[in-house]
C-alpha positions in Angstrom: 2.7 -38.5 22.9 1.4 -36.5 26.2 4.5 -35.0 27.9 5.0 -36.0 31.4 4.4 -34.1 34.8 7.1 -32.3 35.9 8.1 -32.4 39.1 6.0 -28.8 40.5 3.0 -30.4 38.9 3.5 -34.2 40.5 3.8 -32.3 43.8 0.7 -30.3 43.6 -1.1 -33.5 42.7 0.6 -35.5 45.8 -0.8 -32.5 48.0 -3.7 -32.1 46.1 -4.6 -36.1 46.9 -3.8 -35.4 50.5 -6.2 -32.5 50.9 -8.6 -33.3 49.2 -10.1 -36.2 51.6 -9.8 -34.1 54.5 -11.3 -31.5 53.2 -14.5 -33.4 52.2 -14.7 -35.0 55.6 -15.1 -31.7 57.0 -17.0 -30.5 54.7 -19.2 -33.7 55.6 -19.0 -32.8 59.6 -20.4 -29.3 59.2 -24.3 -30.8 59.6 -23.1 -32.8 62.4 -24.8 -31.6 65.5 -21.7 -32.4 68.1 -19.0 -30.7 69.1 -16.5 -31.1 66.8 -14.3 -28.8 69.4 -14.6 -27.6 72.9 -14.6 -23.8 71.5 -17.9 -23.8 69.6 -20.6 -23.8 72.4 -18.8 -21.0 74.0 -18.8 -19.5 70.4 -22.1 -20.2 70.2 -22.8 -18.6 73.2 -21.3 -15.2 72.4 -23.6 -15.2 68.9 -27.0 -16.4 70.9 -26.1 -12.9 73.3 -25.7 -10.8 70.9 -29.1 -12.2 68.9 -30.5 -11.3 72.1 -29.6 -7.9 72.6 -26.9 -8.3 75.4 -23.7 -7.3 75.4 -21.1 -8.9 73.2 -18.5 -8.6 75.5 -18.9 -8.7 79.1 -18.4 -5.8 82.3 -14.8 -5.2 83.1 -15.6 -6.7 86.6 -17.2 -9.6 85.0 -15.3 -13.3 85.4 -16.1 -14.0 81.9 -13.6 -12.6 78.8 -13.8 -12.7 75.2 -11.2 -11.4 73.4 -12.3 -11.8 70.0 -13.2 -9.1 67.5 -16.6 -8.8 67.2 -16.9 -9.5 63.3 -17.5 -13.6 63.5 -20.2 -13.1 65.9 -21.9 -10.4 63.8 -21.7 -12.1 60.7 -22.5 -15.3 62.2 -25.7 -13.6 63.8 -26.5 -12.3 60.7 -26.8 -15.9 58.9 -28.5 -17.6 61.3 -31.5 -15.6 61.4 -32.4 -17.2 58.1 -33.8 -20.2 60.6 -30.2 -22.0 60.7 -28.2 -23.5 63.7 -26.0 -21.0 65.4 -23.3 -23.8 65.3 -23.7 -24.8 61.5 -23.5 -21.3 60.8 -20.4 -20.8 62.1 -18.7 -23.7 60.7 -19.6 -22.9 57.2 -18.8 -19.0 57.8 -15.1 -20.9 59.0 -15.0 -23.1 56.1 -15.3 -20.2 53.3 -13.0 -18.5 55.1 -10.6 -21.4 55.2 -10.7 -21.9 51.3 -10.6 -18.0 51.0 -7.4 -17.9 53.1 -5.8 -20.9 50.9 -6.8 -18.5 48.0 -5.7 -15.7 49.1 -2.5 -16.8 49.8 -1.6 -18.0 46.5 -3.0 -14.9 44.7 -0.4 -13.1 47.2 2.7 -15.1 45.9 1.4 -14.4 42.4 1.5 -10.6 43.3 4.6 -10.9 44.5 5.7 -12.2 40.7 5.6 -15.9 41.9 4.7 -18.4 39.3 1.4 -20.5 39.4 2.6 -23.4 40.6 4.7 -22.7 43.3 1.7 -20.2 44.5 -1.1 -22.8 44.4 1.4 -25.4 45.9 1.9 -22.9 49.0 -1.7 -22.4 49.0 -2.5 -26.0 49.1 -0.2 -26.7 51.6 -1.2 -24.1 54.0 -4.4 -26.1 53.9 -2.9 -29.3 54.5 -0.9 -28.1 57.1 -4.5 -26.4 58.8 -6.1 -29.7 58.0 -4.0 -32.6 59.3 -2.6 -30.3 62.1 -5.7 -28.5 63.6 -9.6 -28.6 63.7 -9.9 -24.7 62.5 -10.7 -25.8 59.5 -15.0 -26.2 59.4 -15.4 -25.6 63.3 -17.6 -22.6 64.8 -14.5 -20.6 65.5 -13.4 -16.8 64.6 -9.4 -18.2 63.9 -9.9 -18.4 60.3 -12.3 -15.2 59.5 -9.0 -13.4 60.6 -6.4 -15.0 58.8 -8.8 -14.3 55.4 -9.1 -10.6 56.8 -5.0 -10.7 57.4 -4.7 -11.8 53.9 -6.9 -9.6 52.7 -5.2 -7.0 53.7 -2.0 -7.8 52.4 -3.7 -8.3 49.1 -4.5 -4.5 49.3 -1.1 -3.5 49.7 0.2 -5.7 47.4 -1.8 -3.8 44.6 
């Protein structure tokens, strides 16, 4: 006779079942050419200029800011010159690093002697938490790229 799920495991499949729709879906809505949120032209933007040659960020006594570290746009840049979308680009460079930052949390708790459970249950709720509360998750936007860079420093220190 098969022995039953314990509790830790039921609740990592509940969460599991949860995630694992939304995820698809926007996995499913990076091809989409709208705007899945008002941030991505402008993020767009900021990647087209600096395929161009101009300045990533703007004059002091410019009107226009952008106080994001440069790294998204450069890496962004740098896989959309294979012939992609600027926008498509983005959303799959912010959807690895979603799924890197769910990972990276749960290898974190198991660093800090945390079992497996528990660690893949706060890694799966981080991203249910990103993914009914927010559209980070899958849009052209730098947010995730540095919580995965956050996390990846912490992983550093914790070894």
């Amino acid at each position: 006779m098969k022995p039953s799920l314990t509790l830790s495991e039921a609740g990592i499949a509940v969460l599991l079942l949860a995630v694992l729709p939304l995820f698809v879906r926007d996995l499913l809505a990076i091809p989409v050419l709208v705007p899945l949120d008002p941030n991505e032209g402008w993020n767009a933007a900021h990647t087209l200029a600096l395929m161009a040659g101009q300045a990533l960020y703007p004059p002091p006594q410019s009107l226009m800011v952008n106080n994001y570290p440069p790294l998204f746009f450069y890496l962004t840049a740098a896989l959309t010159r294979h012939g992609h979308d600027v926008i498509v680009m983005g959303r799959w460079l912010s959807m690895l690093t979603f799924v890197a930052t769910g990972g990276a949390i749960a290898i974190a708790l198991r660093l800090m002697r945390c079992q497996w459970i528990p660690a893949a249950f706060a890694g799966l709720f981080f991203s249910a938490v990103v993914l009914v509360t927010s559209d980070y998750a899958g849009i052209n936007d730098p947010q995730m790229l540095g919580h995965a860079l956050q996390l990846a420093a912490l992983l550093l220190l914790l070894r």
